[in-house]
Biopython code that builds the backbone (N, CA, C, O; Angstrom):
import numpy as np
from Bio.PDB.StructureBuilder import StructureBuilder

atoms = [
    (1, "UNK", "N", (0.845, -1.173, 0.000)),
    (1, "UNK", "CA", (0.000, 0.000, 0.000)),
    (1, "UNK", "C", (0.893, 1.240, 0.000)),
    (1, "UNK", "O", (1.879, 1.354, 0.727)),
    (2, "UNK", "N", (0.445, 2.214, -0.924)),
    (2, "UNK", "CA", (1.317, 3.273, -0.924)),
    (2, "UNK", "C", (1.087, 4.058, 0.181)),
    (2, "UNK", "O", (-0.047, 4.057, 0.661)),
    (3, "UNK", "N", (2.232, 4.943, 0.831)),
    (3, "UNK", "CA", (2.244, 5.925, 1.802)),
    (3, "UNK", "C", (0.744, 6.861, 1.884)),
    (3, "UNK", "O", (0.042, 6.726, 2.886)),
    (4, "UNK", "N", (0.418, 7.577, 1.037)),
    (4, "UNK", "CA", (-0.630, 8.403, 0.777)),
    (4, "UNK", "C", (-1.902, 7.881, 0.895)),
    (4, "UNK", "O", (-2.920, 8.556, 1.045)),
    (5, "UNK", "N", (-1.821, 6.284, 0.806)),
    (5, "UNK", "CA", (-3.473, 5.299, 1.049)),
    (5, "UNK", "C", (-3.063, 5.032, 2.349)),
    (5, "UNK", "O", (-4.016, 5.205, 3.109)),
    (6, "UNK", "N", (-2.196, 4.732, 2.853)),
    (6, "UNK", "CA", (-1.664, 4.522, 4.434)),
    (6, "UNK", "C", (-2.330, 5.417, 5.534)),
    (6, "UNK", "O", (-2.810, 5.129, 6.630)),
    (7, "UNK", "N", (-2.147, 7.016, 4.623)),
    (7, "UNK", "CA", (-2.201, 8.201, 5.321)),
    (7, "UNK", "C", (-3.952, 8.429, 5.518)),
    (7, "UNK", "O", (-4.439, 8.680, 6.620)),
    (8, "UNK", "N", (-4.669, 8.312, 4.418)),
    (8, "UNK", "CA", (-6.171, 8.549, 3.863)),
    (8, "UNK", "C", (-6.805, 8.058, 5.024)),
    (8, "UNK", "O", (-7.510, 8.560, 5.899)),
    (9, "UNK", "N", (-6.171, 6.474, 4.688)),
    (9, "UNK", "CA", (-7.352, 5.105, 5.614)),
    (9, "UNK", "C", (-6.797, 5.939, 6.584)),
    (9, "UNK", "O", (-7.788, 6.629, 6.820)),
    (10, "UNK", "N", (-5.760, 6.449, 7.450)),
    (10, "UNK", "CA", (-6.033, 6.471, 9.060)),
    (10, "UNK", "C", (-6.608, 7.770, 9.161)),
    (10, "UNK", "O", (-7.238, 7.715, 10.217)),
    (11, "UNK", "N", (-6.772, 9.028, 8.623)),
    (11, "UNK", "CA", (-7.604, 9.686, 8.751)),
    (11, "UNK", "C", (-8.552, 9.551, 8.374)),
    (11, "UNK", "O", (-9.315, 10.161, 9.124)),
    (12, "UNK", "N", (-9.324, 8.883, 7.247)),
    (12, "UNK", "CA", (-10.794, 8.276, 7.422)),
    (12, "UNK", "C", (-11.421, 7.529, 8.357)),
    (12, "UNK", "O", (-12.650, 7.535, 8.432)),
    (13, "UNK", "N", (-10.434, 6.594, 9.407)),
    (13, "UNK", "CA", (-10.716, 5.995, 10.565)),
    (13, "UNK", "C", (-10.610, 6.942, 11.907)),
    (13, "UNK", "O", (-11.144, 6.702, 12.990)),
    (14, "UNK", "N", (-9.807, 8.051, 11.580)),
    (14, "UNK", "CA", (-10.129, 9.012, 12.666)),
    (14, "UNK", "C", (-8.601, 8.787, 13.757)),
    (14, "UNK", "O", (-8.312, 9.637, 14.599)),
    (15, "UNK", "N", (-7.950, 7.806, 13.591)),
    (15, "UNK", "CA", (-6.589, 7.527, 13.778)),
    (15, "UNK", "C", (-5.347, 8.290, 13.979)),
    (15, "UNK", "O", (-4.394, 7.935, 14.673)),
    (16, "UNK", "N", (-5.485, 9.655, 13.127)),
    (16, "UNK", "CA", (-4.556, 11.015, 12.086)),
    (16, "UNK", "C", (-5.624, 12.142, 12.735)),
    (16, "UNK", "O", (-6.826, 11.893, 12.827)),
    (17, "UNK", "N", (-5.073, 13.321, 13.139)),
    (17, "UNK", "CA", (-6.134, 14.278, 13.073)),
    (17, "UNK", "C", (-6.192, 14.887, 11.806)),
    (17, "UNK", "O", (-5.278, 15.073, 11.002)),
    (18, "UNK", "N", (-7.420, 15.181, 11.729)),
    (18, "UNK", "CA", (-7.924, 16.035, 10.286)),
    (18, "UNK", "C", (-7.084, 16.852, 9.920)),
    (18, "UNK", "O", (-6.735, 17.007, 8.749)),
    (19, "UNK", "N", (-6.617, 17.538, 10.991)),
    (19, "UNK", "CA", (-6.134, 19.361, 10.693)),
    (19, "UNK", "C", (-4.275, 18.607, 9.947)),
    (19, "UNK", "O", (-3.704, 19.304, 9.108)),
    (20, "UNK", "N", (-3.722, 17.484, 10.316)),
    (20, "UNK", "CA", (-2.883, 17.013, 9.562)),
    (20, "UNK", "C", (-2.900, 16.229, 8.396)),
    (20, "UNK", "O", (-1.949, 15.922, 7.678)),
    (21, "UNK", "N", (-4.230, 15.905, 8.275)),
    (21, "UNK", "CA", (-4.307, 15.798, 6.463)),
    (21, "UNK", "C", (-4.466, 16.787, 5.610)),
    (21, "UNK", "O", (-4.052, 16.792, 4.451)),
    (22, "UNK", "N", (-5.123, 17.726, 6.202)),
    (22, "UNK", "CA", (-5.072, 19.530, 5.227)),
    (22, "UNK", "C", (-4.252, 19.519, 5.453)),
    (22, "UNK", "O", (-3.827, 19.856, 4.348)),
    (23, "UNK", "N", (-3.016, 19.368, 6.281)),
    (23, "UNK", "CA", (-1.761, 20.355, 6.389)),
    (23, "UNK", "C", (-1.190, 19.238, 4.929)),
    (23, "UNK", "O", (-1.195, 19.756, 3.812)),
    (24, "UNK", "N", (-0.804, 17.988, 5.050)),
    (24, "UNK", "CA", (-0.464, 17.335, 4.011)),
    (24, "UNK", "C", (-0.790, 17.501, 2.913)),
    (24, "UNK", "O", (0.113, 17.470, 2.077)),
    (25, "UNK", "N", (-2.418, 17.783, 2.368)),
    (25, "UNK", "CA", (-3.004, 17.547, 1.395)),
    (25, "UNK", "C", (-2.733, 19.190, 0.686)),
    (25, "UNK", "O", (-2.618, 19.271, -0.537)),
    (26, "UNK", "N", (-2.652, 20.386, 1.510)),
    (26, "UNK", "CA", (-2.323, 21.682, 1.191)),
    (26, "UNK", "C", (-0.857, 22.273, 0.637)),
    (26, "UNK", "O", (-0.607, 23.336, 0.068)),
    (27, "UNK", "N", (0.130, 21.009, 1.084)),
    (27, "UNK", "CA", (1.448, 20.735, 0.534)),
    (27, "UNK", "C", (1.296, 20.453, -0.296)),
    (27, "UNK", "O", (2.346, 20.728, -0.877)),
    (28, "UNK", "N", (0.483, 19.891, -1.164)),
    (28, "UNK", "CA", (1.212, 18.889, -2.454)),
    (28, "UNK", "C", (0.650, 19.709, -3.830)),
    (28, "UNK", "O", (-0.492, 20.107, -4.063)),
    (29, "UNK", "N", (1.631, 19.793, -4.489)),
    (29, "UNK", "CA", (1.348, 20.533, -5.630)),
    (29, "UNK", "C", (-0.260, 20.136, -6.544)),
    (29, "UNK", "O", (-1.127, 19.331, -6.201)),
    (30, "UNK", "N", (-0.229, 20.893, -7.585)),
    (30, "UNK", "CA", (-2.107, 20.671, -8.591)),
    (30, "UNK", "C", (-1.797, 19.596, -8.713)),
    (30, "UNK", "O", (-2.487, 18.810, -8.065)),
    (31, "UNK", "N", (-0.641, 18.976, -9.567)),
    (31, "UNK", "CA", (-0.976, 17.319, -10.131)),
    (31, "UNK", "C", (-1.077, 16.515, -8.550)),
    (31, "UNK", "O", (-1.957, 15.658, -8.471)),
    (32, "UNK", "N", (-0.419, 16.700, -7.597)),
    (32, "UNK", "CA", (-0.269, 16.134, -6.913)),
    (32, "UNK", "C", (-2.051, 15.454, -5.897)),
    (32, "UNK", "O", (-2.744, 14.461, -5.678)),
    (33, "UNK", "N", (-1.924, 16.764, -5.662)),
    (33, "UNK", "CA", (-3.549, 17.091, -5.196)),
    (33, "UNK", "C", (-4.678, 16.278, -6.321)),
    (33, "UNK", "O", (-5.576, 15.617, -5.798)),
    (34, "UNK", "N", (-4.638, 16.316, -7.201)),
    (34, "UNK", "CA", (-5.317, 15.806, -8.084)),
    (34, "UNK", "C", (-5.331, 14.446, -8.263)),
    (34, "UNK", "O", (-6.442, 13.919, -8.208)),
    (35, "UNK", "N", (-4.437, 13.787, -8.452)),
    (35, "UNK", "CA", (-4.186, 12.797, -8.073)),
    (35, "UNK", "C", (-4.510, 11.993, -6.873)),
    (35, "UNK", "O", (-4.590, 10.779, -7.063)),
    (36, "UNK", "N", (-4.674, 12.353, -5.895)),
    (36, "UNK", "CA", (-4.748, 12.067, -4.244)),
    (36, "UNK", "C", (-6.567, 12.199, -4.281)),
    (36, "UNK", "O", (-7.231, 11.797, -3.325)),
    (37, "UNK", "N", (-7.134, 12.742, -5.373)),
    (37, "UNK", "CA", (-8.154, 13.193, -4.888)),
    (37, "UNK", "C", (-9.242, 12.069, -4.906)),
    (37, "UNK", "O", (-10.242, 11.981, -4.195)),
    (38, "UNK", "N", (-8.841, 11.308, -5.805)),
    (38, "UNK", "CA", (-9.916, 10.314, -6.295)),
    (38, "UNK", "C", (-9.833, 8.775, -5.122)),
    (38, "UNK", "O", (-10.689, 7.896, -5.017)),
    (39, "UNK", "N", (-8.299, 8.908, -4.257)),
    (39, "UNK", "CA", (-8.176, 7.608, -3.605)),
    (39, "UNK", "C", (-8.917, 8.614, -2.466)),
    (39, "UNK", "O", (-9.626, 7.883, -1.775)),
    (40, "UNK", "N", (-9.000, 9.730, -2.102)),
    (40, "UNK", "CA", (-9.386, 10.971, -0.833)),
    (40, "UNK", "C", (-11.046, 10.601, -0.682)),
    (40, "UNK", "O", (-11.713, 10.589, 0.353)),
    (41, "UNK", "N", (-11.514, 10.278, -2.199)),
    (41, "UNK", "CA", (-13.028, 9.935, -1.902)),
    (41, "UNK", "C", (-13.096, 8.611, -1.835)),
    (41, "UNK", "O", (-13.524, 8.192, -0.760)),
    (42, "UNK", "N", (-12.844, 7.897, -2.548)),
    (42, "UNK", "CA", (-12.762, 6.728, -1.962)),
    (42, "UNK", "C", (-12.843, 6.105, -0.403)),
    (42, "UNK", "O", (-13.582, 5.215, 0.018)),
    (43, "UNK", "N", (-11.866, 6.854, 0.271)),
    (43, "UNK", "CA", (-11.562, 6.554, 1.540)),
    (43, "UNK", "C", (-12.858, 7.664, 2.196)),
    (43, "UNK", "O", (-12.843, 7.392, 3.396)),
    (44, "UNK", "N", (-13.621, 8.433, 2.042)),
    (44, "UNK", "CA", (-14.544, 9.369, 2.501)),
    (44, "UNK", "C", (-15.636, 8.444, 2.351)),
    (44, "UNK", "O", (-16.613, 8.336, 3.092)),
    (45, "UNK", "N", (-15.304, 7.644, 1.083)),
    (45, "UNK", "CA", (-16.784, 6.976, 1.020)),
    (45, "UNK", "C", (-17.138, 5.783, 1.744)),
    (45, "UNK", "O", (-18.334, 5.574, 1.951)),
    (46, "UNK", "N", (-16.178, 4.882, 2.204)),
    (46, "UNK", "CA", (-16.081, 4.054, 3.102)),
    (46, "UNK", "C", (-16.732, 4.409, 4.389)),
    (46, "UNK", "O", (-17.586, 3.769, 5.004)),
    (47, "UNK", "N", (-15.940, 6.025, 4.811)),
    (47, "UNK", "CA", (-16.385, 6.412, 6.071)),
    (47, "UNK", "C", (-18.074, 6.739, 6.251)),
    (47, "UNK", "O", (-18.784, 6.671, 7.254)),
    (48, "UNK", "N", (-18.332, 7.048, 5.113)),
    (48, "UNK", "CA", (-19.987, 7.270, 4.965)),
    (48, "UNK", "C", (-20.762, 6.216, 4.992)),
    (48, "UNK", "O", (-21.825, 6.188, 5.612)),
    (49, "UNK", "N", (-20.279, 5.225, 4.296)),
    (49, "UNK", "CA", (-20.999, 4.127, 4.720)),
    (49, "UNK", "C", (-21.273, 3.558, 5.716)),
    (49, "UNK", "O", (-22.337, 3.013, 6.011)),
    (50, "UNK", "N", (-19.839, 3.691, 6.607)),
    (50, "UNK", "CA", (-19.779, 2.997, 8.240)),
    (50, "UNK", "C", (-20.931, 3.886, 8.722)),
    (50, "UNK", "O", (-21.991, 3.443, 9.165)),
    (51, "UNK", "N", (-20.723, 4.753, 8.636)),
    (51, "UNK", "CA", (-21.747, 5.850, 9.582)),
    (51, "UNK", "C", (-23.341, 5.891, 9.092)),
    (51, "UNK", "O", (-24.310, 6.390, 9.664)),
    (52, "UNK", "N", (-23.253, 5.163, 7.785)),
    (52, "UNK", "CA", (-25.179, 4.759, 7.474)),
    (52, "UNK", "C", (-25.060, 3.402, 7.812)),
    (52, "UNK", "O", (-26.256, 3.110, 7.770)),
    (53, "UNK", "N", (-24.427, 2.250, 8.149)),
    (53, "UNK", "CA", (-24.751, 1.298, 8.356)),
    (53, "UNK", "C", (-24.755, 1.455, 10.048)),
    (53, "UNK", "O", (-25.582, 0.730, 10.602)),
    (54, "UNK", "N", (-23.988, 2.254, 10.873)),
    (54, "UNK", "CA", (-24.167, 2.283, 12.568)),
    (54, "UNK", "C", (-25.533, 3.110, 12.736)),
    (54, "UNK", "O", (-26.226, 2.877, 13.727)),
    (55, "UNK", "N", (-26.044, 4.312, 11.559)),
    (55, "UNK", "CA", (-26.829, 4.885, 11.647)),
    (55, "UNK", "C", (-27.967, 4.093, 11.552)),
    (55, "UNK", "O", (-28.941, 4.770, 11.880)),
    (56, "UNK", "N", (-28.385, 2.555, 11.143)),
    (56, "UNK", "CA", (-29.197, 1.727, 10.561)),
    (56, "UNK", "C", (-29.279, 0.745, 11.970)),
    (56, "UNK", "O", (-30.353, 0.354, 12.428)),
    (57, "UNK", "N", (-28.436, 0.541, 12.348)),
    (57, "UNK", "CA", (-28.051, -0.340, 13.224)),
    (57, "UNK", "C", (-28.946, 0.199, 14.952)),
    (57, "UNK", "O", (-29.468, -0.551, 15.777)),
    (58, "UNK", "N", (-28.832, 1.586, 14.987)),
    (58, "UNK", "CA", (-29.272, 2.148, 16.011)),
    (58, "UNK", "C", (-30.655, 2.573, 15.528)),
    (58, "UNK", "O", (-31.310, 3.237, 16.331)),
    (59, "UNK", "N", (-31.186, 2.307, 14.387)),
    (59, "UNK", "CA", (-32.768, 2.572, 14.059)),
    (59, "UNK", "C", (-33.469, 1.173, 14.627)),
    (59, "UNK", "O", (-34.495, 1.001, 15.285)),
    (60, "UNK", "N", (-32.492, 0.257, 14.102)),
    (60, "UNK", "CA", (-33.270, -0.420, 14.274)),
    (60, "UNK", "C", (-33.639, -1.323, 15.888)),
    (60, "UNK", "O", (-34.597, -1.983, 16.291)),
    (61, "UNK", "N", (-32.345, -0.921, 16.451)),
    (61, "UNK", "CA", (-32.398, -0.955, 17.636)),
    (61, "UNK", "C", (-33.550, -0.227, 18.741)),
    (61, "UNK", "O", (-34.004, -0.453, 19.862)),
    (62, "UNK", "N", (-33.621, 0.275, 18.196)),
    (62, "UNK", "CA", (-34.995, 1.510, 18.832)),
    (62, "UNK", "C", (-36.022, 0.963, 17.928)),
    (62, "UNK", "O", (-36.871, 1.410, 18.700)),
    (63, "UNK", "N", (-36.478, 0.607, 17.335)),
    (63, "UNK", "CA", (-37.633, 0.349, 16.572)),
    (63, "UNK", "C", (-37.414, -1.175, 16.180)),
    (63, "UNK", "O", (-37.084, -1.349, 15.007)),
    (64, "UNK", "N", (-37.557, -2.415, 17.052)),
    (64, "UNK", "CA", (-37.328, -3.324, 16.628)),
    (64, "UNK", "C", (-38.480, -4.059, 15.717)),
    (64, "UNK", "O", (-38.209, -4.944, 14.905)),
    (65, "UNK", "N", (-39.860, -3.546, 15.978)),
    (65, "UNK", "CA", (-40.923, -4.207, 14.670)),
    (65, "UNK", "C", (-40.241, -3.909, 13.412)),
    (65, "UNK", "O", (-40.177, -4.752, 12.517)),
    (66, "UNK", "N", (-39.538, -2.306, 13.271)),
    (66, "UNK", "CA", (-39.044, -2.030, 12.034)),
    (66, "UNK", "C", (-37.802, -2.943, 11.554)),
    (66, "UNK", "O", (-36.817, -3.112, 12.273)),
    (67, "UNK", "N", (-37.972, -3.647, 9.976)),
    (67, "UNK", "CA", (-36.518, -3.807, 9.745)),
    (67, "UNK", "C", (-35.465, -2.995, 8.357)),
    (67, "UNK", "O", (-35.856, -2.267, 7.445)),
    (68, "UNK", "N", (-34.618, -3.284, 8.547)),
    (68, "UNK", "CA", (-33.692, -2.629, 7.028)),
    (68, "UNK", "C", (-33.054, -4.224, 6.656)),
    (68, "UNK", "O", (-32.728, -5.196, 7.337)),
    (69, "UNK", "N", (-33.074, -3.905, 5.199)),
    (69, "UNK", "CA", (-32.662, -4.744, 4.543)),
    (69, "UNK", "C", (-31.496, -4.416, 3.912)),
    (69, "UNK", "O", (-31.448, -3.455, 3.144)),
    (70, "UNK", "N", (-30.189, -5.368, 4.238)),
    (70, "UNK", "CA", (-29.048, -4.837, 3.292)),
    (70, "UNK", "C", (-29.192, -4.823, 2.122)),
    (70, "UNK", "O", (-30.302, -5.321, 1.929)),
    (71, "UNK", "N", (-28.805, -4.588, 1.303)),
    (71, "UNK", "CA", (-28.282, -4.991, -0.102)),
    (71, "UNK", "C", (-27.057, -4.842, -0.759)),
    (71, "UNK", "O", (-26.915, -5.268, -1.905)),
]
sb = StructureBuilder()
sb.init_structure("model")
sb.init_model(0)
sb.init_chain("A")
sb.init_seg("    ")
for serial, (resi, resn, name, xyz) in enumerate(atoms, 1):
    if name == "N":
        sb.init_residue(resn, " ", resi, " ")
    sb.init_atom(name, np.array(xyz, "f"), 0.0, 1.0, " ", f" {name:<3s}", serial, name[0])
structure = sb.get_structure()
């Protein structure tokens, strides 16, 4: 795994503070930045998911007649 996916995943896990991935991500030149940007969502989108599937998890916990269905 390259350094820069190393760096993403632990600030998408919350691992890294934020304010040191802007400081990183504000270093790196246009191509650079550009580049970084597409593995940057990637790793954002993971984190969104965790947080609709715990968000699902605690609905249904409170509302147990209700269910969700993965897919």
């Amino acid at each position: 795994m390259k350094e820069r996916e190393v760096l993403l995943n632990a600030l998408a896990q919350g691992l890294r503070p934020m304010s040191e991935g802007i400081e990183w991500f504000e270093g790196l030149g246009q191509e650079e930045q550009s580049e970084a940007f597409e593995p940057l969502l990637n790793h954002l989108d993971q984190d969104v998911r965790e947080e609709a599937r715990l968000a699902a998890a605690e609905i249904t916990a409170s509302n147990p007649d209700d269910t969700i269905h993965n897919s």
